[in-house]
C-alpha positions as CSV (number, residue, x, y, z in Angstrom):
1,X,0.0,0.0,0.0
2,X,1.2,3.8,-0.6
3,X,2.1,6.0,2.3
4,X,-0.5,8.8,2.0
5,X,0.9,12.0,0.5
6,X,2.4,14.1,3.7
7,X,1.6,18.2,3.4
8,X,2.2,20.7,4.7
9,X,-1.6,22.3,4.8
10,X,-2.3,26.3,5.7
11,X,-5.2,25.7,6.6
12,X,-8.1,28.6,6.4
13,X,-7.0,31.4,8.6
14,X,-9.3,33.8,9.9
15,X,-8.9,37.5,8.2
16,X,-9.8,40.4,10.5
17,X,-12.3,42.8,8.9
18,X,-10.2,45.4,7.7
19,X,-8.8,44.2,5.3
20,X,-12.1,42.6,3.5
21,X,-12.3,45.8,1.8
22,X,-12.5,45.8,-2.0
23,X,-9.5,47.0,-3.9
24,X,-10.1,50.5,-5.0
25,X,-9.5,49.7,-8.3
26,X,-12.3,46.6,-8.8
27,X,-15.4,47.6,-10.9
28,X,-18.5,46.1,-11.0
29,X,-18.9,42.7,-12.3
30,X,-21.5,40.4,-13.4
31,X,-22.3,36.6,-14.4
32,X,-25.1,37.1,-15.9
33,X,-25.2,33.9,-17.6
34,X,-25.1,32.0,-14.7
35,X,-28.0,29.2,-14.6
36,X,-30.6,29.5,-11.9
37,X,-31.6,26.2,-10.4
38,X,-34.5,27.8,-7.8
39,X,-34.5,25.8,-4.0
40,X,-37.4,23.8,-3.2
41,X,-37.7,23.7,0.5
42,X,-34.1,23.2,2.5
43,X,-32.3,22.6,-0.2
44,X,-30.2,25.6,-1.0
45,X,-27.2,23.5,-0.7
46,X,-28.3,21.2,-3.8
47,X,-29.7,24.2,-5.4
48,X,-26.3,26.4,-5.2
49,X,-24.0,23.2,-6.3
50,X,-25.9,22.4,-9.2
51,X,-25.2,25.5,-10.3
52,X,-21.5,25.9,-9.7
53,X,-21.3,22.7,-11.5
54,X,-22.9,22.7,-14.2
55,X,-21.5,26.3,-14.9
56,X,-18.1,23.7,-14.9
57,X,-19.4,21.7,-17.4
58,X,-20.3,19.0,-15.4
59,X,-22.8,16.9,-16.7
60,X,-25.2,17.5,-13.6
61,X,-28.9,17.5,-12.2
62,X,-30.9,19.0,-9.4
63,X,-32.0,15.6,-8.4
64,X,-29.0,13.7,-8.5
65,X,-27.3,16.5,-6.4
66,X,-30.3,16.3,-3.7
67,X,-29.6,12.3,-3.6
68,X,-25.5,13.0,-2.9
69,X,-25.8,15.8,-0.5
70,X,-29.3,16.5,0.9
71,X,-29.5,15.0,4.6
72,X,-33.3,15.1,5.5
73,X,-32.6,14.7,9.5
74,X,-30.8,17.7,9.0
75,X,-33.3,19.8,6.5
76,X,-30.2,20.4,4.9
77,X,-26.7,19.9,3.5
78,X,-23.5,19.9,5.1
79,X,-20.3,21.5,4.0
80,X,-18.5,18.5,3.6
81,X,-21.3,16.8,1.4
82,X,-20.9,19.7,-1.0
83,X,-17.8,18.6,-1.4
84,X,-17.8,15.2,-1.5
85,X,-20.4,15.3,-4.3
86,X,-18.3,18.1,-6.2
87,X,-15.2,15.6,-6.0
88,X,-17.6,12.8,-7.7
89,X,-18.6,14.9,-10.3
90,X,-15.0,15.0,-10.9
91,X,-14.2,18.6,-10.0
92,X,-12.1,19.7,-8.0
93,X,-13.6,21.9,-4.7
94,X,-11.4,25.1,-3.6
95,X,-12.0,26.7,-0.6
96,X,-10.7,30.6,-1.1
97,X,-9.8,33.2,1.2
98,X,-12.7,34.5,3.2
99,X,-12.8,38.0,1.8
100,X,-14.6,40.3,-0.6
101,X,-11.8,40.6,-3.1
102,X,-10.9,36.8,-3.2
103,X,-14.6,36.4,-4.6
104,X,-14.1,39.2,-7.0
105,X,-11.1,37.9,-8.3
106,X,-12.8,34.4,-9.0
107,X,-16.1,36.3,-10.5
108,X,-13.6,38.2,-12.3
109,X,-12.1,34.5,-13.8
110,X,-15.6,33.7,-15.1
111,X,-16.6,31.7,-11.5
112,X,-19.5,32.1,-9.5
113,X,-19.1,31.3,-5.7
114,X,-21.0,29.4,-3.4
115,X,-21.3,30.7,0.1
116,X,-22.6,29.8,3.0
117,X,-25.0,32.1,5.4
118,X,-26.6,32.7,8.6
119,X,-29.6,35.1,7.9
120,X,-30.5,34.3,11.1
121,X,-29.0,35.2,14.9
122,X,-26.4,33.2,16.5
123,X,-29.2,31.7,18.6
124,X,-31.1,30.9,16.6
125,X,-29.8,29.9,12.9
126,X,-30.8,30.0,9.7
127,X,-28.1,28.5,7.5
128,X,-28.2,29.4,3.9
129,X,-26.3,28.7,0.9
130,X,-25.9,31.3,-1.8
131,X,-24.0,31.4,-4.9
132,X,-22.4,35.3,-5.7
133,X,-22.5,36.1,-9.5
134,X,-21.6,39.5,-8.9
135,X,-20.3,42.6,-7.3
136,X,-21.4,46.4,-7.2
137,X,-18.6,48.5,-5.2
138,X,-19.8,51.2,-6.8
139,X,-23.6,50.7,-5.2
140,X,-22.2,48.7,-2.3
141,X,-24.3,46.1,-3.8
142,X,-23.8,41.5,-3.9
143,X,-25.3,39.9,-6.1
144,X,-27.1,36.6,-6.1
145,X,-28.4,33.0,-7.1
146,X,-30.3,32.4,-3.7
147,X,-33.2,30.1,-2.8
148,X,-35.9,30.9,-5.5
149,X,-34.8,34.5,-6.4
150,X,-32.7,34.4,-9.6
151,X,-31.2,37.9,-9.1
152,X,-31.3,38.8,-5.1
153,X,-29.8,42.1,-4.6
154,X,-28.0,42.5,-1.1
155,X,-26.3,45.6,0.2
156,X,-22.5,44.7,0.7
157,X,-22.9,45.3,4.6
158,X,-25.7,42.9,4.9
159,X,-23.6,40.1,2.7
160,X,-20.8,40.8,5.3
161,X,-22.8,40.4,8.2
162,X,-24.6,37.2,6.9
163,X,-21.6,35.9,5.5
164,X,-19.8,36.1,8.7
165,X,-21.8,34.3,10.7
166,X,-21.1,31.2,8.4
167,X,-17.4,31.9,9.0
168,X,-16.7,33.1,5.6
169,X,-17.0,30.0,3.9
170,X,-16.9,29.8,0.4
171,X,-16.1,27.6,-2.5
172,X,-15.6,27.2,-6.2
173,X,-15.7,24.3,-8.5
174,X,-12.5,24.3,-10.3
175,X,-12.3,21.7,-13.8
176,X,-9.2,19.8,-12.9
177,X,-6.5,22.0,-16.1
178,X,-7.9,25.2,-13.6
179,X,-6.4,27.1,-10.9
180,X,-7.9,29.3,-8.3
181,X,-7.8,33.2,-9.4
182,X,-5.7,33.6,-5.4
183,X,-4.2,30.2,-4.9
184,X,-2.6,28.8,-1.5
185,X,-0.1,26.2,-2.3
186,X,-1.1,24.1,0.9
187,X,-4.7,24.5,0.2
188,X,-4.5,23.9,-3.4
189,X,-2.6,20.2,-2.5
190,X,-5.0,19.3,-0.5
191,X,-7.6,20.0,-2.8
192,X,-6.0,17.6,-5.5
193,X,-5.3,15.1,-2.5
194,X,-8.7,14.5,-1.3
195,X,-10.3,14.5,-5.0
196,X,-7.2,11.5,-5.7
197,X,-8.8,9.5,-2.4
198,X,-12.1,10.0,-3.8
199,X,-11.3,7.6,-6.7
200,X,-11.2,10.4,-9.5
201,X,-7.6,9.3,-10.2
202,X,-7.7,10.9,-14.4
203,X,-9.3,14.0,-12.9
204,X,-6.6,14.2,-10.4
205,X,-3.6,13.4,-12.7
206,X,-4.6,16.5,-14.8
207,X,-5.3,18.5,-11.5
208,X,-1.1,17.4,-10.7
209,X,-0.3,18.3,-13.7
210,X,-1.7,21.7,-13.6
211,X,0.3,22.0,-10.5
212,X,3.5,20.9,-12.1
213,X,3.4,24.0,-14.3
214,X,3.2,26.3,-11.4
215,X,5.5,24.5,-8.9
216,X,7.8,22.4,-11.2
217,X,10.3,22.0,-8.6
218,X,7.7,21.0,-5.9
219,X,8.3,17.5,-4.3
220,X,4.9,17.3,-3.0
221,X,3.7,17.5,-6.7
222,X,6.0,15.2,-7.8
223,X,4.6,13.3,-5.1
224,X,1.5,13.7,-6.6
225,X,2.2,12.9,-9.8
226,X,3.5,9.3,-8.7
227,X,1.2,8.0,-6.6
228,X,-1.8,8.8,-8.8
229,X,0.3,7.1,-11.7
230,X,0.5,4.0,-9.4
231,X,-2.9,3.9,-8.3
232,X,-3.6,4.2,-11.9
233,X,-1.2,1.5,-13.4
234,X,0.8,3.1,-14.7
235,X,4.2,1.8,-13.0
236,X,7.0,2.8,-15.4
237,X,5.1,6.9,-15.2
238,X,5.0,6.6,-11.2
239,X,8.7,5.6,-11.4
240,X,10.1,8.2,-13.6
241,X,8.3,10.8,-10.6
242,X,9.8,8.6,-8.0
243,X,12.9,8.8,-9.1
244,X,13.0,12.4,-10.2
245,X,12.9,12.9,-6.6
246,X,15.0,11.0,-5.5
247,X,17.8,12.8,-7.9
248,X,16.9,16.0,-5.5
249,X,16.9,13.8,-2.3
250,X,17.8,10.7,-2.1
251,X,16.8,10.1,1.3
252,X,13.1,10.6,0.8
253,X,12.6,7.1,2.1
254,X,8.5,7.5,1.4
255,X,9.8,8.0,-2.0
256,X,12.1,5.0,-2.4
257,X,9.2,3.0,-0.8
258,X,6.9,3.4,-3.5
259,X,9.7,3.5,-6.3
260,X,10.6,-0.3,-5.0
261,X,7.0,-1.0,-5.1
262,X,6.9,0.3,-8.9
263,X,9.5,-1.3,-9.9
264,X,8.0,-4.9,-8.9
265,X,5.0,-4.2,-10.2
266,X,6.7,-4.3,-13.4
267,X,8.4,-7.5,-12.1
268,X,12.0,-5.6,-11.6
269,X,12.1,-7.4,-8.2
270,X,16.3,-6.9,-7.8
271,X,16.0,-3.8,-8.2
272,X,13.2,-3.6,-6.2
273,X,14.7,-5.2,-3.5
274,X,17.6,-2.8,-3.6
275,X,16.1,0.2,-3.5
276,X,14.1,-1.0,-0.3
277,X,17.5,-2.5,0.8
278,X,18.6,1.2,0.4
279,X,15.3,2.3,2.5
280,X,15.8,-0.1,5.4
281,X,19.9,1.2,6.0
282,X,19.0,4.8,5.5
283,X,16.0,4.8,8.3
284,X,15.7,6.1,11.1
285,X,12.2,6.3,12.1
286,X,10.3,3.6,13.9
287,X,7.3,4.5,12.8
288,X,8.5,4.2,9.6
289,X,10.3,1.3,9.8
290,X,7.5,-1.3,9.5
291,X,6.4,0.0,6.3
292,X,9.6,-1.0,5.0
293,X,9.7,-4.1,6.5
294,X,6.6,-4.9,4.8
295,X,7.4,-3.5,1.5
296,X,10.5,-5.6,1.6
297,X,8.3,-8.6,2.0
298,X,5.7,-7.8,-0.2
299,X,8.3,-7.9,-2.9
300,X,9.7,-10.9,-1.9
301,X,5.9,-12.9,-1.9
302,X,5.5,-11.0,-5.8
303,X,8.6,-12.4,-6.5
304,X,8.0,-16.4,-5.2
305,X,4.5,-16.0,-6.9
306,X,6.3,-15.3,-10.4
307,X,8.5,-18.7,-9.8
């Protein structure tokens, strides 16, 4: 089995007020083309999805989306079902920065964003999810796809307020050869990460790819790149990543783990065996240690099986 891919992950800080100002220069700006998918009762979250992703491409519908994410205990969806059901509709979901100008910039790059909303107190909630498909700085004016109004018009401070008591959460659906309009190296590996354990392995080969171009000295991409090649198949692509980075660091033991296990996949089992050998005298980590160990005999069983 792989060792997971090990990140470093920034997390989603909290921005103070302040600076969720606008940049002075951003004018107004407008999907108008963005499809409307009105709620039926308590399900905004479906609603809002459905039309994030099909604005993707995705080949989506309102009812399939309700099946994925709509939890009827709950009268609603959860964040992490909005996900989930974005990853399976192999796309990849980016959280962005909690501010006014980070969903400018992505309206700006032709993506509406989904939010997520109190318009209630904090005691007694009423959680809402939105999609923004514009911005008015000039009128101090949101815009958006919510519940069954096709074009709600909210002043900016009522967005803000609203908007903050759901934390300032907000997504878009990225296709897997796109990039977030303000991308977070951490967050954006992640991203590609999670939609790789989700099974959307061609999805997530392009998303590493995409990646590669940006950060082509990144080992976490090459990383990437090699264990979504193995988990593909593809043995003789996950060893040329492998061992391109290895030539930067050769004791990236996690690395010459799976590089042994590529290699006897494609039945090189001496070589196999040496680069684990190689592993084993270079460790120094208990906790890695039986990984190796039963890498080393995993070959070995390939290798009786083949006699």
């Amino acid at each position: 089995m792989l060792p997971a891919l090990l990140l470093l992950l920034s997390g989603c800080a909290s921005i103070p007020d302040a600076v969720r100002e606008l940049d002075a220069n951003a004018g107004r700006v407008e999907l108008e083309d963005a499809p409307f998918f009105p709620q039926q009762r308590y399900q905004c979250g479906p609603a809002a999805l459905t039309t994030v992703l099909t604005m993707s491409g995705a080949s989506v519908s309102l009812p399939a989306i309700v099946d994925k994410v709509y939890l009827p205990e709950k009268s609603g969806s959860l964040q992490v079902e909005l996900m989930a059901a974005t990853r399976t509709s192999g796309r990849l979901p980016y959280v962005i920065d909690g501010t006014l100008s980070a969903v400018w910039n992505e309206l700006a790059a032709g993506r509406a964003v989904v939010v997520l909303q109190n318009l209630g107190v904090a005691a007694i909630p009423r959680w809402h999810y939105a999609v923004v498909v514009g911005i008015d700085p000039q009128h101090g004016e949101v815009i958006l796809r919510s519940g069954t109004d096709k074009r709600r018009i909210t002043a900016t401070k009522t967005f803000l307020r609203t908007w903050r008591r759901g934390e300032y959460w907000a997504i878009v659906v990225l296709r897997p050869e796109e990039m977030p309009a303000n991308v977070d190296q951490g967050r954006y590996f992640e991203a590609i990460a999670a939609l790789e354990q989700a099974g959307q392995l061609e999805e997530a080969a392009v998303a590493w790819q995409t990646a590669l171009r940006v950060w082509p000295d990144s080992s976490a991409v090459l990383f990437g790149l090699g264990n979504v090649r193995f988990a593909s198949g593809q043995f003789a692509e996950a060893e040329e990543f492998y061992r391109r980075l290895l030539a930067r660091d050769e004791r990236l033991l996690v690395a010459r783990n799976n590089l042994a296990l590529a290699l006897a996949r494609q039945q090189k089992f001496d070589a196999a065996l040496a680069e684990i050998s190689i592993a084993l005298a270079q460790n120094s980590d208990a906790g890695l240690l039986s990984e190796l160990e039963h890498t080393q005999e995993t070959i070995r069983k390939m290798q009786a099986d083949t006699k």
